[in-house]
BALOBA-1460 file (C-alpha; in Angstrom, 3 decimals):
// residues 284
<rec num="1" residu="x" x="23.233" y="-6.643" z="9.726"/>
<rec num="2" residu="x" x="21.220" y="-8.249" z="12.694"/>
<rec num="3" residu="x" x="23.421" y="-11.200" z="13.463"/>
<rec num="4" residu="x" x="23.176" y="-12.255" z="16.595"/>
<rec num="5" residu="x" x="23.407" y="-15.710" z="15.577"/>
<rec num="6" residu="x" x="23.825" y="-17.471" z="18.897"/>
<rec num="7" residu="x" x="20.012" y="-16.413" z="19.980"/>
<rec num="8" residu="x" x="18.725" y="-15.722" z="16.481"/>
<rec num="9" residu="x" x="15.792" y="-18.633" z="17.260"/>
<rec num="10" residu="x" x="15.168" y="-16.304" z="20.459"/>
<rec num="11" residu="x" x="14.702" y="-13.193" z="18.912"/>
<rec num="12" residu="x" x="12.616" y="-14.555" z="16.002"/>
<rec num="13" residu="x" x="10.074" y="-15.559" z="18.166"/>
<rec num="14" residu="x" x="9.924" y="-11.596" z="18.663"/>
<rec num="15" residu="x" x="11.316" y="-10.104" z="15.920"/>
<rec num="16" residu="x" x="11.795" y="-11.037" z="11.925"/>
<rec num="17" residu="x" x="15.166" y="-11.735" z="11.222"/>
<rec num="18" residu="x" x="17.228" y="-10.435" z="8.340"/>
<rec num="19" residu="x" x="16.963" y="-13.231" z="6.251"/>
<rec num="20" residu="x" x="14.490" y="-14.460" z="3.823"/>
<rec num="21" residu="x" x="12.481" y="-17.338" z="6.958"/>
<rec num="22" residu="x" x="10.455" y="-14.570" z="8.740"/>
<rec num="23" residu="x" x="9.435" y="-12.547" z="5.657"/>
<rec num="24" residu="x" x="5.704" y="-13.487" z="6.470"/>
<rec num="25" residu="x" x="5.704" y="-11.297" z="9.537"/>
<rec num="26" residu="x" x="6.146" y="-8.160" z="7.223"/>
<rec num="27" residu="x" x="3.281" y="-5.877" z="7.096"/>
<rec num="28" residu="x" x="1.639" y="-5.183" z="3.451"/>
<rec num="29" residu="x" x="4.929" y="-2.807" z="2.429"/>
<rec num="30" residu="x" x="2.929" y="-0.199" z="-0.034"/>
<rec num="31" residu="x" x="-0.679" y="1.592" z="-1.370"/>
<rec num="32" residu="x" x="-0.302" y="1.305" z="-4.923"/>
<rec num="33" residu="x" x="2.468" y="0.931" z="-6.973"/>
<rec num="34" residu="x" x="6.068" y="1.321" z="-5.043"/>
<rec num="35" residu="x" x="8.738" y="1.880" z="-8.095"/>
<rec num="36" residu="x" x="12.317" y="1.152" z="-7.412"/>
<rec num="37" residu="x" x="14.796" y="4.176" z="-9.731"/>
<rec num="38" residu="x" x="18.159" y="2.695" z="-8.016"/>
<rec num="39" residu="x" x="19.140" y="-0.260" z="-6.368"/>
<rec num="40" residu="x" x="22.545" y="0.893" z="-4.989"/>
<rec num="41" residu="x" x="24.129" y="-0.889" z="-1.710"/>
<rec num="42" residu="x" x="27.292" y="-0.916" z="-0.979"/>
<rec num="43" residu="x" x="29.260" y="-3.935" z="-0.513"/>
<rec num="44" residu="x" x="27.975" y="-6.285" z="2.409"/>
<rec num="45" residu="x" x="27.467" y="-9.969" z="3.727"/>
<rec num="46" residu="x" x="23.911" y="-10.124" z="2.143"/>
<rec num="47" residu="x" x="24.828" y="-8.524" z="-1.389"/>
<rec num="48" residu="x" x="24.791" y="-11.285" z="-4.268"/>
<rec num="49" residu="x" x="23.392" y="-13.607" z="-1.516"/>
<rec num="50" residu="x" x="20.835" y="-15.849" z="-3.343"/>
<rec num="51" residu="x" x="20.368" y="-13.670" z="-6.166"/>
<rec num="52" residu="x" x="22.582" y="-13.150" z="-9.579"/>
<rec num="53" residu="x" x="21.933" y="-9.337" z="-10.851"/>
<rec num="54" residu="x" x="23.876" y="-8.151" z="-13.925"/>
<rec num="55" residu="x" x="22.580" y="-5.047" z="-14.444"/>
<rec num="56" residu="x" x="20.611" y="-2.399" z="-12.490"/>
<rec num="57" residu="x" x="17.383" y="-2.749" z="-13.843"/>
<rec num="58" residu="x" x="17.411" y="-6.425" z="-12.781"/>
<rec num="59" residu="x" x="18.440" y="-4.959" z="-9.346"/>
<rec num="60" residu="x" x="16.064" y="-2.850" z="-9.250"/>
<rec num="61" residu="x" x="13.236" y="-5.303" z="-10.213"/>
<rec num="62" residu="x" x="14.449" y="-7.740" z="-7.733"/>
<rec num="63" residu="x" x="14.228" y="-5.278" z="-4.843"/>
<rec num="64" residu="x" x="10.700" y="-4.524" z="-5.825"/>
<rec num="65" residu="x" x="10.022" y="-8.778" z="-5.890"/>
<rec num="66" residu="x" x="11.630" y="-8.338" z="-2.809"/>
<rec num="67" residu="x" x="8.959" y="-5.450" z="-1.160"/>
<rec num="68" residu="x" x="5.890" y="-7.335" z="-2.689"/>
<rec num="69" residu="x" x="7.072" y="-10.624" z="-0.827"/>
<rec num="70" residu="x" x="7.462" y="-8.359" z="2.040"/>
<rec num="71" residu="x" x="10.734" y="-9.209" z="2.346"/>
<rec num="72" residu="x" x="14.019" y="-6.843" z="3.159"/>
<rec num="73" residu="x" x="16.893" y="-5.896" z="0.822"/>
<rec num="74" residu="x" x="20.033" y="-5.076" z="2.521"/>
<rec num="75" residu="x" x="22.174" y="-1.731" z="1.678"/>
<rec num="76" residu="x" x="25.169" y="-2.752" z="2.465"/>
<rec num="77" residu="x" x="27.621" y="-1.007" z="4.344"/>
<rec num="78" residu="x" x="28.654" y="3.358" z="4.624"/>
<rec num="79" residu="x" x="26.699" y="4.830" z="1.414"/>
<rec num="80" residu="x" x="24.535" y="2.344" z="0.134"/>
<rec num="81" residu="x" x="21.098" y="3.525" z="-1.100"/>
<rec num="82" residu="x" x="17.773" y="2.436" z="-2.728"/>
<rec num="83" residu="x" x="15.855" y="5.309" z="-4.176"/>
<rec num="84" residu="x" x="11.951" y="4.506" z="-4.774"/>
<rec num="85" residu="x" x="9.065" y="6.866" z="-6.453"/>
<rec num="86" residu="x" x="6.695" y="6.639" z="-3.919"/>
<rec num="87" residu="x" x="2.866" y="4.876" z="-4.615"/>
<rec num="88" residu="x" x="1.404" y="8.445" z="-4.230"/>
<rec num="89" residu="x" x="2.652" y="12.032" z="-3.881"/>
<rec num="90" residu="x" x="3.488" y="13.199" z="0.189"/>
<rec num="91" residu="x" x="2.071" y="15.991" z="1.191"/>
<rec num="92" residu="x" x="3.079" y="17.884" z="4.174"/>
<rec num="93" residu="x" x="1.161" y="17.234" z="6.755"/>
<rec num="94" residu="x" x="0.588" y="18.298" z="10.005"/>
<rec num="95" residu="x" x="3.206" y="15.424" z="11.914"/>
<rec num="96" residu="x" x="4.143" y="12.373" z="10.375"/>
<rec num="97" residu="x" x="4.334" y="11.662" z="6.622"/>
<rec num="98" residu="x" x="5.317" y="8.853" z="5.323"/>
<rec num="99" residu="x" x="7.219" y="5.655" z="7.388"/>
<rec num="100" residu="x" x="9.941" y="3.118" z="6.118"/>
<rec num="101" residu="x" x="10.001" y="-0.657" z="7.146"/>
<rec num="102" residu="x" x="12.707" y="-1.848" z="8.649"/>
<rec num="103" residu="x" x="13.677" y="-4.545" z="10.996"/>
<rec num="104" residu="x" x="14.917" y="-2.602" z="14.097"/>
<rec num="105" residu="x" x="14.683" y="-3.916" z="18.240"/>
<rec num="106" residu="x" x="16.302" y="-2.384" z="21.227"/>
<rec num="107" residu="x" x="19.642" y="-2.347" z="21.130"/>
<rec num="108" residu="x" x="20.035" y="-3.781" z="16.955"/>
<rec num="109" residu="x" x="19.634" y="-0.514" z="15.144"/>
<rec num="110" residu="x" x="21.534" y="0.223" z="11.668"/>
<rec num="111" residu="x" x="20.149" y="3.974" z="10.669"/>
<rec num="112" residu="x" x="19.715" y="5.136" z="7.342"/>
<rec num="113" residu="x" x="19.838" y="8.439" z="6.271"/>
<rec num="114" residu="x" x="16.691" y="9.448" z="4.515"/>
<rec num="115" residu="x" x="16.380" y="11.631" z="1.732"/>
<rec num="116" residu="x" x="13.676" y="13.347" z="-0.199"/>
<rec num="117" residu="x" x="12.992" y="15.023" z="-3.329"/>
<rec num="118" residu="x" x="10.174" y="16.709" z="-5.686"/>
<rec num="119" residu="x" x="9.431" y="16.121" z="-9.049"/>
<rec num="120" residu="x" x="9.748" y="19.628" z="-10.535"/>
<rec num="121" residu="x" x="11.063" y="18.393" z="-13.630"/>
<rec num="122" residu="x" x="7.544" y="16.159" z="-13.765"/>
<rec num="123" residu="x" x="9.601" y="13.197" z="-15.572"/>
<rec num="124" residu="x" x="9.696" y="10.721" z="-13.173"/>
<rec num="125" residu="x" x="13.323" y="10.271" z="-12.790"/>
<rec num="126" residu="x" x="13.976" y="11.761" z="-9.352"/>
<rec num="127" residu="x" x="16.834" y="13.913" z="-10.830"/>
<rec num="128" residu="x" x="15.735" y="17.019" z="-8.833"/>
<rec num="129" residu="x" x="17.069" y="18.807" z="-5.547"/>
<rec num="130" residu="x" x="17.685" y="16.036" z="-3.132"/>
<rec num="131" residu="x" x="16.627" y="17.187" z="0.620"/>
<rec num="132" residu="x" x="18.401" y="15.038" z="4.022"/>
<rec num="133" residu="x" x="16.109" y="14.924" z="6.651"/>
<rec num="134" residu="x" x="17.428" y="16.130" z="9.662"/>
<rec num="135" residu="x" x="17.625" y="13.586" z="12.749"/>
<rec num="136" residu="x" x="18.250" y="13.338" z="16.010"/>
<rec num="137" residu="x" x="22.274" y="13.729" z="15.650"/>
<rec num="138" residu="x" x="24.945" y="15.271" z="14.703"/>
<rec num="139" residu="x" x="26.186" y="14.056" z="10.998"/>
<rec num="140" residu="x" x="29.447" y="14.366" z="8.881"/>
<rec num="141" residu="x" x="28.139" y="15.704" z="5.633"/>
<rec num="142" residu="x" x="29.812" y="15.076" z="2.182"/>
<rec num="143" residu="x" x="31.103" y="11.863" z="3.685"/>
<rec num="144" residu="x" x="32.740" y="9.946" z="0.894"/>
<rec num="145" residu="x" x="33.548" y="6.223" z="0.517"/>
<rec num="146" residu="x" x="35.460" y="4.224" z="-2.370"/>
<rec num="147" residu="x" x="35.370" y="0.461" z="-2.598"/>
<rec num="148" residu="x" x="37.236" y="-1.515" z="-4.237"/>
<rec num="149" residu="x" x="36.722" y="-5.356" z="-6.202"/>
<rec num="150" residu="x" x="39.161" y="-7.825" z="-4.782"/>
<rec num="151" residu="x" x="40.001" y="-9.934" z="-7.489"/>
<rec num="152" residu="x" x="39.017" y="-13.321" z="-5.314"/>
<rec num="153" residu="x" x="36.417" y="-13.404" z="-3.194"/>
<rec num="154" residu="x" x="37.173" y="-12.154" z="-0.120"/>
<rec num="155" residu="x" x="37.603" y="-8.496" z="2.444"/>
<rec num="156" residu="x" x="36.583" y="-5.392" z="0.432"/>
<rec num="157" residu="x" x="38.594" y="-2.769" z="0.636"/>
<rec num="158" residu="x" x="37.829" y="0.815" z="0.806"/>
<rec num="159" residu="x" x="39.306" y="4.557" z="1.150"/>
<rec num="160" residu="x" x="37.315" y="7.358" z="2.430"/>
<rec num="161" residu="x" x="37.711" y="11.172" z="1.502"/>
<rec num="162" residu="x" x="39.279" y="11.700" z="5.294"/>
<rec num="163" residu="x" x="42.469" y="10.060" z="4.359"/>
<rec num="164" residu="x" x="41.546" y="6.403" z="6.514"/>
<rec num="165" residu="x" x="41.404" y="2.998" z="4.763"/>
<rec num="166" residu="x" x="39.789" y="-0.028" z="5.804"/>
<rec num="167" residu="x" x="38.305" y="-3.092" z="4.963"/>
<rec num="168" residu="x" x="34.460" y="-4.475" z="4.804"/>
<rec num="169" residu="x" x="35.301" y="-7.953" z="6.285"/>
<rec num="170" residu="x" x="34.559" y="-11.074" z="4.678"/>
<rec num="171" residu="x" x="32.771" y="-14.264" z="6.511"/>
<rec num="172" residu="x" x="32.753" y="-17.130" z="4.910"/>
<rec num="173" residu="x" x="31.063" y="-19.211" z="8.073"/>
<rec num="174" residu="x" x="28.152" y="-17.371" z="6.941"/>
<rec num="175" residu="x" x="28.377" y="-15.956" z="3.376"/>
<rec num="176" residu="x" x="30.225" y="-17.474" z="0.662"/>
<rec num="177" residu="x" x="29.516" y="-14.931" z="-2.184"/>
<rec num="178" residu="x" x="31.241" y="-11.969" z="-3.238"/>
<rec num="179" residu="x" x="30.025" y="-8.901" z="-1.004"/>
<rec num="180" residu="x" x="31.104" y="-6.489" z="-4.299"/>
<rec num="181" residu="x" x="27.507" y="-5.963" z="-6.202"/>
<rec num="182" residu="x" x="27.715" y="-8.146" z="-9.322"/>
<rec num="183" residu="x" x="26.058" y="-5.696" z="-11.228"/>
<rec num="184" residu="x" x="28.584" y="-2.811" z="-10.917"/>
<rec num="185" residu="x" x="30.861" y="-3.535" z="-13.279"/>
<rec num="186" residu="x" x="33.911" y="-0.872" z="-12.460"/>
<rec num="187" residu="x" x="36.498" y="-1.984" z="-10.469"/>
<rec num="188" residu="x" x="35.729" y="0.403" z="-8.262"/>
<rec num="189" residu="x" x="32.651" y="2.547" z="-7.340"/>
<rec num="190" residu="x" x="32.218" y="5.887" z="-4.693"/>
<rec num="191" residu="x" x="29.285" y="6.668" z="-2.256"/>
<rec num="192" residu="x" x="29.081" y="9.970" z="-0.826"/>
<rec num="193" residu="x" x="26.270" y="10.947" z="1.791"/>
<rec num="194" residu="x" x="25.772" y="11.931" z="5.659"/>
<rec num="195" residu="x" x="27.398" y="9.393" z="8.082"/>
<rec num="196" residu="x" x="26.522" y="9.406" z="11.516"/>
<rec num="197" residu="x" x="29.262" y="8.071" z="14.477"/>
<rec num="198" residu="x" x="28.869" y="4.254" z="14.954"/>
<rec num="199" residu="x" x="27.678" y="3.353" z="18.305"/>
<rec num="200" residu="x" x="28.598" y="-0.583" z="18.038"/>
<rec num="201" residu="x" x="30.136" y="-1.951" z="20.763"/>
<rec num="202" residu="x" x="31.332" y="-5.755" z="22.640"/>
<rec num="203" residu="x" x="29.605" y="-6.506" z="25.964"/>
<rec num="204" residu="x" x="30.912" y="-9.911" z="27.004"/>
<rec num="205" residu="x" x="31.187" y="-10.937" z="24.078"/>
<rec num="206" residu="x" x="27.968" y="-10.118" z="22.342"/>
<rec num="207" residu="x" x="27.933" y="-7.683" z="19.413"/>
<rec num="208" residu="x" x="25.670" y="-4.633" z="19.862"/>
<rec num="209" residu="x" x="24.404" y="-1.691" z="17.818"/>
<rec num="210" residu="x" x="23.173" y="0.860" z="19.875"/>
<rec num="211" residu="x" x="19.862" y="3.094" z="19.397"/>
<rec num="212" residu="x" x="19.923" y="6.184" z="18.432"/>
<rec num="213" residu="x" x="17.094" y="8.567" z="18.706"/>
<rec num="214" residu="x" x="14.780" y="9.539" z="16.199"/>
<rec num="215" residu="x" x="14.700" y="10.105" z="12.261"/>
<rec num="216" residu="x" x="16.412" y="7.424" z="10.916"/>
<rec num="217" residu="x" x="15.373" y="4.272" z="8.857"/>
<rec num="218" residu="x" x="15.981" y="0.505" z="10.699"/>
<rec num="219" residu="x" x="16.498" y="2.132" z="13.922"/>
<rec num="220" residu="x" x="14.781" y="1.987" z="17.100"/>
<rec num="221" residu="x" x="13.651" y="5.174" z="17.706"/>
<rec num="222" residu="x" x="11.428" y="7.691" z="18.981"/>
<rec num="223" residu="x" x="9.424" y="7.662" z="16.029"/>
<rec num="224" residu="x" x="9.097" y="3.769" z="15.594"/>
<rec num="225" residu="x" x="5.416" y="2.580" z="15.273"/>
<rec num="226" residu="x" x="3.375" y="-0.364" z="15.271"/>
<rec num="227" residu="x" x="2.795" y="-2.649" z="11.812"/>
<rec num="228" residu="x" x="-0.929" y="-3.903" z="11.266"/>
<rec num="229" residu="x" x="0.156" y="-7.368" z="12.940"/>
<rec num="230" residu="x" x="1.039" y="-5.534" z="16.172"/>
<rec num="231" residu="x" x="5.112" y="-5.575" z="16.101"/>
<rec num="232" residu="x" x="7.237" y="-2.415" z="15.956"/>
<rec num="233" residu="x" x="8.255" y="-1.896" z="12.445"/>
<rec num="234" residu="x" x="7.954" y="1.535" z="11.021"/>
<rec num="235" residu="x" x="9.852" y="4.221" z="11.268"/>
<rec num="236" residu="x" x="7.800" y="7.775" z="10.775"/>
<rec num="237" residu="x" x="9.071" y="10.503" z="8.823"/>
<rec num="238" residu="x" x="7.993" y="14.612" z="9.006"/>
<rec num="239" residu="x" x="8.726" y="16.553" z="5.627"/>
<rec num="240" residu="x" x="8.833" y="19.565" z="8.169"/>
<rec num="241" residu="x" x="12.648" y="17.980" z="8.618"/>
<rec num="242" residu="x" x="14.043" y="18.604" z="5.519"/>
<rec num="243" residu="x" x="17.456" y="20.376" z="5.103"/>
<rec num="244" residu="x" x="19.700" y="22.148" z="2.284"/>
<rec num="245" residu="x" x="22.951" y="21.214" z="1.463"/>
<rec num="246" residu="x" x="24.074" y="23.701" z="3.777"/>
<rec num="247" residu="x" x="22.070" y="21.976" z="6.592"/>
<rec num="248" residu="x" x="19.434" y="25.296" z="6.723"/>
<rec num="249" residu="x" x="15.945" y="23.985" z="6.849"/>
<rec num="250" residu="x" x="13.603" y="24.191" z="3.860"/>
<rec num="251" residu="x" x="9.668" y="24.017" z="3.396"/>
<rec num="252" residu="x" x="8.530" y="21.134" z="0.900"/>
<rec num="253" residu="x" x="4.730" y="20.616" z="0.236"/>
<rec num="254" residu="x" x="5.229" y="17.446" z="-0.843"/>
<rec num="255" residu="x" x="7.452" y="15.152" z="-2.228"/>
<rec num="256" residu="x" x="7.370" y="11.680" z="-4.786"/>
<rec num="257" residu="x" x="10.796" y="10.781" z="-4.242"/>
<rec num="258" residu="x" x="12.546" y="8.855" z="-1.426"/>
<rec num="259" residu="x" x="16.116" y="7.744" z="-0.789"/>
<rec num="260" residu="x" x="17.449" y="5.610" z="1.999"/>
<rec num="261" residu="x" x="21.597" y="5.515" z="2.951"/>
<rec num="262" residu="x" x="23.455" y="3.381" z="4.878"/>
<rec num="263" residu="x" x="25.123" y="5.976" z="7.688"/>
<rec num="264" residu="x" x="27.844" y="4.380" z="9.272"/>
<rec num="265" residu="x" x="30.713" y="2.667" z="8.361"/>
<rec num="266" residu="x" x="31.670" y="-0.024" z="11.087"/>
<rec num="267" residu="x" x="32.550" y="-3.902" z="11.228"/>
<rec num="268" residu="x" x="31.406" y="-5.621" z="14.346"/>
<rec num="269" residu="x" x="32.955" y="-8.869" z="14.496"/>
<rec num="270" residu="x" x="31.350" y="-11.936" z="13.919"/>
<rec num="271" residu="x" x="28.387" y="-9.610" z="12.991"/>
<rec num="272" residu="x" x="29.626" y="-8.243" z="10.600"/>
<rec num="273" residu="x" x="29.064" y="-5.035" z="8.938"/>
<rec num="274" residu="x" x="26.401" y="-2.653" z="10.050"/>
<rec num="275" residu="x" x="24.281" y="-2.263" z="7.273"/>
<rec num="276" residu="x" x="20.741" y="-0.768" z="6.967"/>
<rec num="277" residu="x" x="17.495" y="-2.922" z="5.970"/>
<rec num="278" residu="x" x="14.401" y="-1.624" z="4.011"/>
<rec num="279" residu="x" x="11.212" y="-4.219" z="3.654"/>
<rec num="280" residu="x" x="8.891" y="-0.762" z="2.276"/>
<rec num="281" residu="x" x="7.616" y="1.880" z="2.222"/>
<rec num="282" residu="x" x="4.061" y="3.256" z="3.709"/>
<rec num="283" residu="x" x="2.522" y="6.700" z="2.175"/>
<rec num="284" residu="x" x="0.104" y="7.819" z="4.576"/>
């Protein structure tokens, strides 16, 4: 998350903050009807925070409230996804497709992965081939991530398919609630996607998460553009990006599917995890 607490009233001025205060700032999020499938994060500081979801269509309904009121959901740390049926099918286009919302400035990025898919089944469930856009770097594909429910509230801990354990850190100076989604009820749950390298590091004691450079969600990239109030807000997406499993490039004509993942896996201090936002979704 974007936590630079010390000079969050300086940024705001700028930028809309995580939280629920700036939410007016938010562009109109969609044309039509945006429908959330799968509310998914993984565990993280702003997970349970406010809201009490017991079962994944309440998730999912609240992270729809939460794009009308142009306001952000949180996907936690590594692996955690929202998957929406877009307001209209996306054609490919000559250059940019589609966009996501985030809440991205220079030098506060938290990429997600974005992922795309066609309807060839024609039932609406998004249960077809799922295509990775390709960005601007180098992922590790088939990256896997268990966490775990502490039985108080407290650090999560997870394991990883690479042999490496870890925690997702608890901060109670900030968050109170359990960072473990209420409304996965195993004691455990596994997200598997692309992860990219984190690029977080301490400067003098301030907490910063690097840019990286283009075709990721909440980052500040290349492709970021301008909302209809003026501020930087969307990043733009080109079907003509899509990959195979194998990483070999594919042609779509469209898509109605749309999937954003959390990519990296990294505490930063009093920061805390880095975690990728979503406010909406623009078909163009």
């Amino acid at each position: 998350m974007k936590k630079h607490w010390y000079i969050l009233a300086i940024i705001a001025t700028i930028f809309s903050s995580c939280g629920n205060d700036h939410d007016e700032l938010l562009p109109n999020n969609n044309d039509g009807e945006l429908k959330v499938l799968e509310y998914c994060p993984a565990p993280g500081q702003f997970i349970n925070d406010g809201y009490n979801c017991q079962t994944m269509d309440e998730a999912n309904t609240y992270a729809e409230e939460r794009f009308k009121k142009k306001g952000f959901v949180s996907l936690g740390a590594f692996g955690g996804y929202i998957t929406v049926k877009m307001p209209k099918e996306i054609k490919n286009r000559k250059g940019y497709d589609f966009a996501i919302i985030g809440n991205p400035f220079s030098g506060s990025s938290e990429p997600g992965i974005v992922w795309v898919s066609r309807d060839d089944n024609g039932n609406g469930k998004a249960d077809d081939v799922w295509y990775e856009l390709n960005g601007s770097d180098e992922t590790t594909r088939d990256y896997s991530v268990t966490y775990y429910r502490p039985d108080e509230i407290g650090d999560i801990p997870w394991e990883d398919n690479q042999g490496e354990s870890g925690t997702i850190t608890h901060l109670p100076q900030f968050h109170k609630q359990m960072y473990y989604p209420n409304w996965i009820k195993t004691s455990s749950y596994t997200l598997t996607g692309s992860k990219l390298e984190p690029r977080t590091e301490q400067v003098e004691g301030e907490w910063h998460n690097k840019d990286f450079g283009e075709g990721y969600a909440d980052n500040w990239g290349k492709d970021i553009a301008k909302d209809e109030y003026g501020n930087y807000r969307y990043n733009q997406f080109d079907l003509d990006n899509a990959v195979d499993s194998n990483g070999d490039p594919v042609q779509l004509e469209s898509i109605h599917f749309v999937k954003v993942q959390s990519a990296i896996l990294k505490n930063a201090g009093v920061i805390g995890e880095v975690s990728t936002e979503v406010a909406g979704f623009k078909a163009f």
